[in-house]
C-alpha positions as CSV (number, residue, x, y, z in Angstrom):
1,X,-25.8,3.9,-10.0
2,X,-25.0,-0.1,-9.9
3,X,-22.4,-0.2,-12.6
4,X,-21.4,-3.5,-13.1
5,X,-22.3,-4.5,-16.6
6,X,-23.0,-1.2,-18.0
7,X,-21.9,0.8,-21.4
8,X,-18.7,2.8,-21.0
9,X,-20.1,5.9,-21.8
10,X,-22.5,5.5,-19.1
11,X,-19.7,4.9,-16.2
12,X,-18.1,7.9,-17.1
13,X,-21.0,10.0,-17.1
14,X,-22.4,8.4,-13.9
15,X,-19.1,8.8,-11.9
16,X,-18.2,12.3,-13.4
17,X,-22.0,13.5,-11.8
18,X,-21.4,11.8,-8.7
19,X,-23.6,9.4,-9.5
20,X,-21.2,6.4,-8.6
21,X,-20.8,5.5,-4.6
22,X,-17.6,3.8,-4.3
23,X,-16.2,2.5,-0.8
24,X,-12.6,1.6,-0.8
25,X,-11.2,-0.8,1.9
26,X,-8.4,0.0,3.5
27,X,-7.1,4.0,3.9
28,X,-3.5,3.1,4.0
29,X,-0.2,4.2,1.8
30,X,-2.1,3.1,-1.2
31,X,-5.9,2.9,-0.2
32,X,-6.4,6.8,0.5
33,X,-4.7,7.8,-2.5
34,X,-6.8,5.8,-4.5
35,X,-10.1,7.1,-2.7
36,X,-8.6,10.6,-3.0
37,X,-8.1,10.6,-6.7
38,X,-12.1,9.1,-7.5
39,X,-13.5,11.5,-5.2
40,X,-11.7,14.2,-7.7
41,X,-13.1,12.4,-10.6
42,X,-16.4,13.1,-9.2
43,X,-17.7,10.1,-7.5
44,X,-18.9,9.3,-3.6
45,X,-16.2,7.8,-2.2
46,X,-16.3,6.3,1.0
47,X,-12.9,5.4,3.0
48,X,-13.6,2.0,4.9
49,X,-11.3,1.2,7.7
50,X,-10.9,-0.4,10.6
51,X,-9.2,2.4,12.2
52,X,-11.5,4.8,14.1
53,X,-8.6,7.6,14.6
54,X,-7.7,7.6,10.9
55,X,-11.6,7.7,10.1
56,X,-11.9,10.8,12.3
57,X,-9.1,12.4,10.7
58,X,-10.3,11.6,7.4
59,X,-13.6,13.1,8.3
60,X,-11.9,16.3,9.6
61,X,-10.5,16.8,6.0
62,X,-7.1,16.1,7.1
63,X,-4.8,13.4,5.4
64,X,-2.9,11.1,8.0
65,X,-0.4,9.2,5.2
66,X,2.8,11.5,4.5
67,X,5.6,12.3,1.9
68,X,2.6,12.2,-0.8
69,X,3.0,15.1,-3.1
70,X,-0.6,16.6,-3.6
71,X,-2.4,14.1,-1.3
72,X,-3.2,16.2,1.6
73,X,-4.7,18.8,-0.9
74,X,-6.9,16.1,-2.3
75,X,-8.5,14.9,0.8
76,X,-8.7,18.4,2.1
77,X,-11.0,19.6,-1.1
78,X,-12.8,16.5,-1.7
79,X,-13.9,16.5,2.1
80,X,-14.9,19.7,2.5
81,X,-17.0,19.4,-1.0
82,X,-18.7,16.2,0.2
83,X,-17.4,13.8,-1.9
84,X,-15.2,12.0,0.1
85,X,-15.8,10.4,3.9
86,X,-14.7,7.6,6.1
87,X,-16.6,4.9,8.0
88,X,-15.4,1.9,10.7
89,X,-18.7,0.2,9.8
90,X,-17.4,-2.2,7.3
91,X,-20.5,-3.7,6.0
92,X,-22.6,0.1,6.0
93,X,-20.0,0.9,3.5
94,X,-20.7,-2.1,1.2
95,X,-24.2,-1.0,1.5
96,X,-24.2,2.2,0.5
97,X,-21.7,1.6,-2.5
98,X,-22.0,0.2,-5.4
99,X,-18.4,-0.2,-6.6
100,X,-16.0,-1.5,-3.3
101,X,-12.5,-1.8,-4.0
102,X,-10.2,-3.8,-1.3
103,X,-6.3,-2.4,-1.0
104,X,-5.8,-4.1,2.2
105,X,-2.6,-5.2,3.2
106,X,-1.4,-8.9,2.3
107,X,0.8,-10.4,4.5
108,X,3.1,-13.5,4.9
109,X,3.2,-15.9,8.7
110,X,6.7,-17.1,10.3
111,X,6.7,-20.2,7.5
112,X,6.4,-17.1,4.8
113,X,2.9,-18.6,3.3
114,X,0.6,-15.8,2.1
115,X,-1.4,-14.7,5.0
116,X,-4.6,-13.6,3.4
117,X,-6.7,-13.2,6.4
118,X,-7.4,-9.3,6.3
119,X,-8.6,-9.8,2.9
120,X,-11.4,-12.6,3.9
121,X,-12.2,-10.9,6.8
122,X,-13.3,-7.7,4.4
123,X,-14.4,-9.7,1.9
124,X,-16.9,-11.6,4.7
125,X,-17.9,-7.7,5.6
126,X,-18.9,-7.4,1.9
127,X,-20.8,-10.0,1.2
128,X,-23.5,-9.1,4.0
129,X,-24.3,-5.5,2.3
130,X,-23.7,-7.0,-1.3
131,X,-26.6,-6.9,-3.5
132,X,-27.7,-7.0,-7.6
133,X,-25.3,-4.9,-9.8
134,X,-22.8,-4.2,-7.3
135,X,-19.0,-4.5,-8.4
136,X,-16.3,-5.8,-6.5
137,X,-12.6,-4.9,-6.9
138,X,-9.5,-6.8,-6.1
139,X,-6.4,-4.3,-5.8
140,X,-4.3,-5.8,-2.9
141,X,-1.8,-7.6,-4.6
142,X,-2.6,-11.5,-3.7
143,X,-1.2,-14.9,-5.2
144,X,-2.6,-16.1,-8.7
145,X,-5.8,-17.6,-8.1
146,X,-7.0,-15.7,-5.1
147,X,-9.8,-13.9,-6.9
148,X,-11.2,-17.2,-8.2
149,X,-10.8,-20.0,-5.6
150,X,-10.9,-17.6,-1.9
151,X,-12.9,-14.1,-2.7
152,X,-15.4,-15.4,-5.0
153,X,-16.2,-17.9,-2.9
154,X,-16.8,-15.6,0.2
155,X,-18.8,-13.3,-1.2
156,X,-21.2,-15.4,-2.8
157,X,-22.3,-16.6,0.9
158,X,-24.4,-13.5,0.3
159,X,-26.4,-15.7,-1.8
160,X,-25.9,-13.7,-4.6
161,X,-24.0,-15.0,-8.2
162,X,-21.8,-14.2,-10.7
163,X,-23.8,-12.7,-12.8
164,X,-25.9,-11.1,-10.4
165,X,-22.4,-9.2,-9.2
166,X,-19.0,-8.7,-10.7
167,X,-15.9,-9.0,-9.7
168,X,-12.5,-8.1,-10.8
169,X,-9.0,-8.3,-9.8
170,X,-7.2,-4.7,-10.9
171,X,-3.7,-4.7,-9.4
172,X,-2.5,-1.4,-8.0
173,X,1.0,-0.4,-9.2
174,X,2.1,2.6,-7.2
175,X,5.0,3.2,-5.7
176,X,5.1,5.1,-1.8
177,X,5.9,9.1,-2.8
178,X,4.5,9.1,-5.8
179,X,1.0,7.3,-5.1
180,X,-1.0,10.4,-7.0
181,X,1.4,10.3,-10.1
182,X,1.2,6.5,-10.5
183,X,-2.7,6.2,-10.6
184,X,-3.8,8.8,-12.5
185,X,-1.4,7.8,-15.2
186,X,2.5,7.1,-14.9
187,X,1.4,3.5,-16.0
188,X,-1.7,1.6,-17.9
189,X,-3.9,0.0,-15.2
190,X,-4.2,-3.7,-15.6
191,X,-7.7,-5.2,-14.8
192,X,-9.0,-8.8,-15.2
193,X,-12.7,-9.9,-14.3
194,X,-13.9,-13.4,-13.4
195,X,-16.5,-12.8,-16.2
196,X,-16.1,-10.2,-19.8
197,X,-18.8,-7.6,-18.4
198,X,-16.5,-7.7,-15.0
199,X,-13.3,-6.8,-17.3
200,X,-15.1,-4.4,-19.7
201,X,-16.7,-2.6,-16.0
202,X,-13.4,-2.8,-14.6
203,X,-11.8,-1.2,-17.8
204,X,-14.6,1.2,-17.8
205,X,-14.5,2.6,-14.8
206,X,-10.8,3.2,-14.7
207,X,-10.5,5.0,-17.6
208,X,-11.4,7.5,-15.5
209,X,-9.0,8.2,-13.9
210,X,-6.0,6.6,-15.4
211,X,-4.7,9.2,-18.3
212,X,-2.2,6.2,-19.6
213,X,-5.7,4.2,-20.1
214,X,-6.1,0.3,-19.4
215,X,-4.8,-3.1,-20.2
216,X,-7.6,-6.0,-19.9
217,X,-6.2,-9.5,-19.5
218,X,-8.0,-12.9,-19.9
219,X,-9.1,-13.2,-16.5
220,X,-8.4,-12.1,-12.8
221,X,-5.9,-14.8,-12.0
222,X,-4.1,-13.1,-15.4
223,X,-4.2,-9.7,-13.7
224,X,-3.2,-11.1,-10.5
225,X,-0.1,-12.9,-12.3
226,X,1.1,-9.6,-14.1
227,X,1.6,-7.5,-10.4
228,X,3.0,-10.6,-8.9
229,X,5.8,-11.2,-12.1
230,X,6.4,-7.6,-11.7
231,X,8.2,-8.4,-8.9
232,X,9.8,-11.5,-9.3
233,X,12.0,-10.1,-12.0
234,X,13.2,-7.4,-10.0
235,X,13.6,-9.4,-7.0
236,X,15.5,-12.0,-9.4
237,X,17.8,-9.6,-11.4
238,X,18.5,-7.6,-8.2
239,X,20.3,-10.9,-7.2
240,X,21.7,-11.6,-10.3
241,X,23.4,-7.7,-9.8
242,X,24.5,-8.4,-6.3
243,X,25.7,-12.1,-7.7
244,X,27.8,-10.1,-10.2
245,X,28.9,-7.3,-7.5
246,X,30.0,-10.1,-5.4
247,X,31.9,-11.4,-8.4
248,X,33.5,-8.2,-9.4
249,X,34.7,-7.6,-5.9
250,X,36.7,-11.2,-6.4
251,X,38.0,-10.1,-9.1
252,X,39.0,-6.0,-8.0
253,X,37.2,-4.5,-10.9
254,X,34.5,-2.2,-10.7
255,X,30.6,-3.0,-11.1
256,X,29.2,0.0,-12.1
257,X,31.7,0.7,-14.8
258,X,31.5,-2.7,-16.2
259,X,26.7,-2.3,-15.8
260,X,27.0,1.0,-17.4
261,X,28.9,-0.6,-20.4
262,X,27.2,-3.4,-20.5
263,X,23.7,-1.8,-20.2
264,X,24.6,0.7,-23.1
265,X,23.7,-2.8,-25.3
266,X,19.7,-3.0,-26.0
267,X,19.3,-6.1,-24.4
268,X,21.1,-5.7,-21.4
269,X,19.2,-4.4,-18.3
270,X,21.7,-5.1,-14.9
271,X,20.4,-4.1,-11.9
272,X,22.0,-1.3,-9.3
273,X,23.7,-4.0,-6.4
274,X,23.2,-2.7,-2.7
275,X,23.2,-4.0,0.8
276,X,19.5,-5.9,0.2
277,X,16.1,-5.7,-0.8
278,X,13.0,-3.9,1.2
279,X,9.7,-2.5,1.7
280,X,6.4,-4.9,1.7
281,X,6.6,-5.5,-2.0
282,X,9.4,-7.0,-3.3
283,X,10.7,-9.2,-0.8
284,X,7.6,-10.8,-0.1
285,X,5.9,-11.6,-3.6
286,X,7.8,-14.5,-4.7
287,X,6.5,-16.3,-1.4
288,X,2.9,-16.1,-3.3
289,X,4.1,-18.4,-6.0
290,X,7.3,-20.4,-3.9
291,X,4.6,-21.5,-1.5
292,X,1.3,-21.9,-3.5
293,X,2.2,-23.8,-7.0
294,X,3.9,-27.1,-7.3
295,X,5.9,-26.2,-10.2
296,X,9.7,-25.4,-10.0
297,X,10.5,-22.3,-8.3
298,X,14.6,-23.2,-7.9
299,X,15.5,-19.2,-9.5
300,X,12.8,-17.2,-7.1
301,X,14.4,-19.3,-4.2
302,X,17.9,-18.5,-5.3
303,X,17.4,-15.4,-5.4
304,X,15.7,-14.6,-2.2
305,X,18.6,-16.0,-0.8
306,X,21.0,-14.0,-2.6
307,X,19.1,-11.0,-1.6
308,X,18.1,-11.6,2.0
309,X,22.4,-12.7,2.6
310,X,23.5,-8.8,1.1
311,X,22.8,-7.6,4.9
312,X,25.7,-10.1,5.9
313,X,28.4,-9.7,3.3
314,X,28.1,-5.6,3.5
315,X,29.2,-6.5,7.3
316,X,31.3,-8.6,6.0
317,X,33.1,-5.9,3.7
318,X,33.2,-3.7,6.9
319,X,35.1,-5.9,8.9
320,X,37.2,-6.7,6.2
321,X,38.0,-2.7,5.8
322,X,37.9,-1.8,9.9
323,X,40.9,-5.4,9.3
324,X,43.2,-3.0,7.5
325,X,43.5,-0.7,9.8
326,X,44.0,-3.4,12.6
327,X,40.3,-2.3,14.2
328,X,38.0,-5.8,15.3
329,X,34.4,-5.4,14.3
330,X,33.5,-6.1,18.3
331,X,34.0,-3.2,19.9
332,X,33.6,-1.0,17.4
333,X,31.5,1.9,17.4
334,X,29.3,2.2,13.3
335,X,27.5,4.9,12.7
336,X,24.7,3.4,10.2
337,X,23.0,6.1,7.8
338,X,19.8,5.4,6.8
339,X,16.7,3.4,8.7
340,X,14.3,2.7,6.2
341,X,14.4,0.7,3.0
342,X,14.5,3.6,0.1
343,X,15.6,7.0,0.3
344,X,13.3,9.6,1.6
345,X,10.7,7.3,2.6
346,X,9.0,6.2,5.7
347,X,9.4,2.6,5.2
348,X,10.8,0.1,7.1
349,X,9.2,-2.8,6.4
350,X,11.9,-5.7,5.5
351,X,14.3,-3.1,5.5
352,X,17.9,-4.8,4.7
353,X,19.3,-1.7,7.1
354,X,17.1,-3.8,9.9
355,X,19.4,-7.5,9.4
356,X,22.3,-5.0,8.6
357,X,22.0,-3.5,12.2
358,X,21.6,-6.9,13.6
359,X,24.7,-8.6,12.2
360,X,26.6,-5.8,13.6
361,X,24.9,-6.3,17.2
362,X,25.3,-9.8,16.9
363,X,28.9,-9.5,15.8
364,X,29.4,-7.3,18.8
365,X,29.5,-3.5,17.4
366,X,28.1,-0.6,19.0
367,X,25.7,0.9,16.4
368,X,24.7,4.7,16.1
369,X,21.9,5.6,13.3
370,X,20.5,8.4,11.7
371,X,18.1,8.5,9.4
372,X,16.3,11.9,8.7
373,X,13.0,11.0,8.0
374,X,13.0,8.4,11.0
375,X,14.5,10.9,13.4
376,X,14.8,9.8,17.1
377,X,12.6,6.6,15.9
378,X,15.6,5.1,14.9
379,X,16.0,3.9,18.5
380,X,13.0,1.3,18.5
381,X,15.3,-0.9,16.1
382,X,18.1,-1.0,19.0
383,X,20.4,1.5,17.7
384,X,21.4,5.2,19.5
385,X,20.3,8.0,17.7
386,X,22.8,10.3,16.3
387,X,22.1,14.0,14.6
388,X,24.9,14.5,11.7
389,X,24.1,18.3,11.7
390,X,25.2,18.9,15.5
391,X,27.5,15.9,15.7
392,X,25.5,14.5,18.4
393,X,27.1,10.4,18.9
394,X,29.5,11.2,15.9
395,X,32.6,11.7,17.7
396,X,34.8,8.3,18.2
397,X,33.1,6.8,15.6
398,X,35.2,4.0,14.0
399,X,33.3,3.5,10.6
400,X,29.9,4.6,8.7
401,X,27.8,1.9,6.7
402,X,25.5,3.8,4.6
403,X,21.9,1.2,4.3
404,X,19.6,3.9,2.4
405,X,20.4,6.2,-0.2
406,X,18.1,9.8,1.7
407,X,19.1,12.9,-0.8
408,X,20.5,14.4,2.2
409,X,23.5,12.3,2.3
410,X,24.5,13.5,-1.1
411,X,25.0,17.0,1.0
412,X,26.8,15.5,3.5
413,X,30.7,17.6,4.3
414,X,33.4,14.6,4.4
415,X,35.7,17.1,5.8
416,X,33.6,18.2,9.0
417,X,32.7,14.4,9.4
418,X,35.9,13.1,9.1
419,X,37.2,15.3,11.5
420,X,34.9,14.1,14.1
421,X,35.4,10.2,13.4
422,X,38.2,8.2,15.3
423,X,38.7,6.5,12.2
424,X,37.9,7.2,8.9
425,X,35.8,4.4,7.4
426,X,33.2,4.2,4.8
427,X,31.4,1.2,3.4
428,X,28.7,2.3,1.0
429,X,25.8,-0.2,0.8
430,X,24.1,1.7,-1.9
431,X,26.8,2.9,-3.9
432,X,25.5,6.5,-3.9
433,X,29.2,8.1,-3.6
434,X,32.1,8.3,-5.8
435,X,35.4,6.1,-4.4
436,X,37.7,8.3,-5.6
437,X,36.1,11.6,-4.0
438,X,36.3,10.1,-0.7
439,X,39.9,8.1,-0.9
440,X,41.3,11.6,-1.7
441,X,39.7,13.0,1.6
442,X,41.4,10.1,3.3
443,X,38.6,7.7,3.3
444,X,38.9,3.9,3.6
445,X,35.7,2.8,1.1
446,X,34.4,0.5,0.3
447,X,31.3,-0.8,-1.4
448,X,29.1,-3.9,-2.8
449,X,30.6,-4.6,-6.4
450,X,33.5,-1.8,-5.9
451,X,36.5,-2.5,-4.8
């Protein structure tokens, strides 16, 4: 059933019987979840992707995206009840659907200007299977103005107009481990059409499946705004916390004590400081607005320096430490805990723990890793794989530099460890331990904001 323009009533009703095809673009971190969850809801979903192997899997009922609570369950009932399959023909999907939603990835080139190419080059594979009353959604988070001025355009090479088709821009907002939770309802969806029966569609038809229900905003280039401004501010106050750390380790007092008492006033919301900002969100949306609007962007530029020099001054408070005890950083052999760019997931994409293990190369330290959901993979960023459970590259270690904050390490025995280190050395670039725990086991720490 071609959707677009349609009562509410009559979207629920048609994608509860199945009677809604729906091909989403891109069967990634975020795009299989998504498929997953309106497949349960009742409609035909097809997975579109470039990726034969991950189409074949898909078809075989098995879920290739991990550390997603509930998703492998998902695509394993939806498959096997025929509601969900996966295609490489890119322009068969668009038509045979009548709702395609694009969550392809959005990228940024060397000069760190929105590289938008994957999402033209689906949006070209649209437009020759688009036809009357199909519906076209926007979910890849993109730069204000996208929707209106670069997929519109493309699409309506099919000859077809607004009017004709609809299209919105809905932004996802989920977070990688908790994909599942975050659609169906840990937050409202946003959705913003280039026309009001796009909106109201778009509003519509994820009421579905989002128990939190739906925000609609003025337009798409409103929607796009709102995922883009979510975040600048945390990108910005993060660097205002690490501004503050760095300040409070000037002046020897403690930044955690002084956020928590701060914070405890309504208006006060200070970041948690740390060794630098990652994963394919945060460090890269500001780019969409430094690089594509002519108005004043001094703060976002601030802080992306701020953030992207936290790699650098955590080295910098581990060569000041390894000082005191008369050890130079060259030479020295650093065990670095944790890979990827948040705890317990498998991200590495702008992982600070990446520039962290390159100032320590480049300053001339040998550098050990572990990182348990990583395992031996922690070599391919030039580092030697160590195993804390067997002690395997633990012994003569002169200092650990803790990048991510994995659960695990919250387990880990000082005693055994320190026992095994040829000095004991500990600079904390996520603040995940308490000072005085490991001073009183003989520990030199140190960590951004504590001194």
């Amino acid at each position: 059933m071609k959707i677009y323009g349609q009562p509410e009533k009559s979207i629920r009703q048609a994608v509860a019987s199945g009677g809604v095809t729906i091909a989403v673009y891109g069967l990634g971190k975020m795009g299989l979840p998504l498929a997953a969850v309106f497949a349960d809801a009742g409609a035909r979903v097809i997975g579109a992707d470039i990726d034969k192997g991950i189409v074949a899997t898909i078809n075989q009922g098995i879920c290739h995206v991990t550390g997603e609570p509930g998703l492998s369950e998902l695509v394993k009932r939806n498959v096997g009840e025929g509601r969900l399959s996966a295609t490489s023909d890119l322009v068969h999907a668009a038509e045979e659907a009548d709702v395609m939603v694009i969550l392809v990835p959005t990228l940024l080139d060397r000069n760190n200007n929105p590289d938008m190419s994957i999402v033209r080059s689906v949006c070209a594979d649209i437009a020759k299977g688009l036809g009357p009353g199909d519906f076209v959604i926007q979910e890849s988070t993109v730069p204000p103005r996208t929707t209106r001025d670069t997929i519109l355009p493309i699409l309506e090479v099919s000859g077809h107009r607004i009017g004709d088709f609809g299209v919105a821009h809905c932004p996802e907002r989920t977070a990688s481990g908790r994909a599942i939770i975050d659609i169906t309802g840990a937050y409202p969806k946003i959705v913003g059409g280039v026309d009001g029966a796009s909106t109201e569609t778009a509003r519509a038809l994820y009421l579905t499946i989002n128990k939190k229900g739906v925000i609609p905003v003025s337009d798409a280039t409103a929607a796009e705004s709102v995922k883009v401004f979510e975040g600048l501010y945390r990108d910005v106050n993060i660097a205002l916390a690490n501004e503050l750390a760095m300040v409070c380790d000037e002046l020897g007092i403690d930044s955690r004590e002084i956020f928590d008492a701060a914070n405890t006033q309504p208006y006060s919301h200070i970041h948690a400081p740390g060794c630098g900002v990652g994963g394919h969100c945060i460090p890269v949306y500001p780019y969409f607005v430094i690089n594509t609007v002519e108005a004043s962007t001094d703060m976002l530029k601030l802080a992306r320096r701020i953030n992207d020099g936290m790699p650098a001054y955590t080295v910098d408070l581990l060569e000041g430490t390894l000082q005191e005890i008369e050890v130079g950083i060259s030479g020295a052999r650093v065990l670095l805990l944790g890979v990827t760019y948040r705890g317990d997931v498998n991200e590495t994409r702008f992982s600070p723990a990446i520039d962290v293990i390159n100032e320590l190369k480049r300053r001339g330290a040998e550098v050990f890793a572990y990182d348990p959901v990583l395992g031996d993979d922690v070599q391919r960023f030039g580092t030697i794989p160590s195993n804390l459970g067997s002690g395997d590259g633990i012994g003569e270690i002169d200092a650990i530099l803790i990048a991510s904050d994995h659960a695990e390490f919250k387990e880990i025995d000082w005693d055994i460890l320190g026992r095994r280190m040829r000095h004991k050395v500990v600079v904390d670039g996520r603040n995940i331990f308490d000072p005085e725990e490991l001073r009183l086991r003989g520990y030199l720490y140190q960590a951004v904001g504590r001194p």
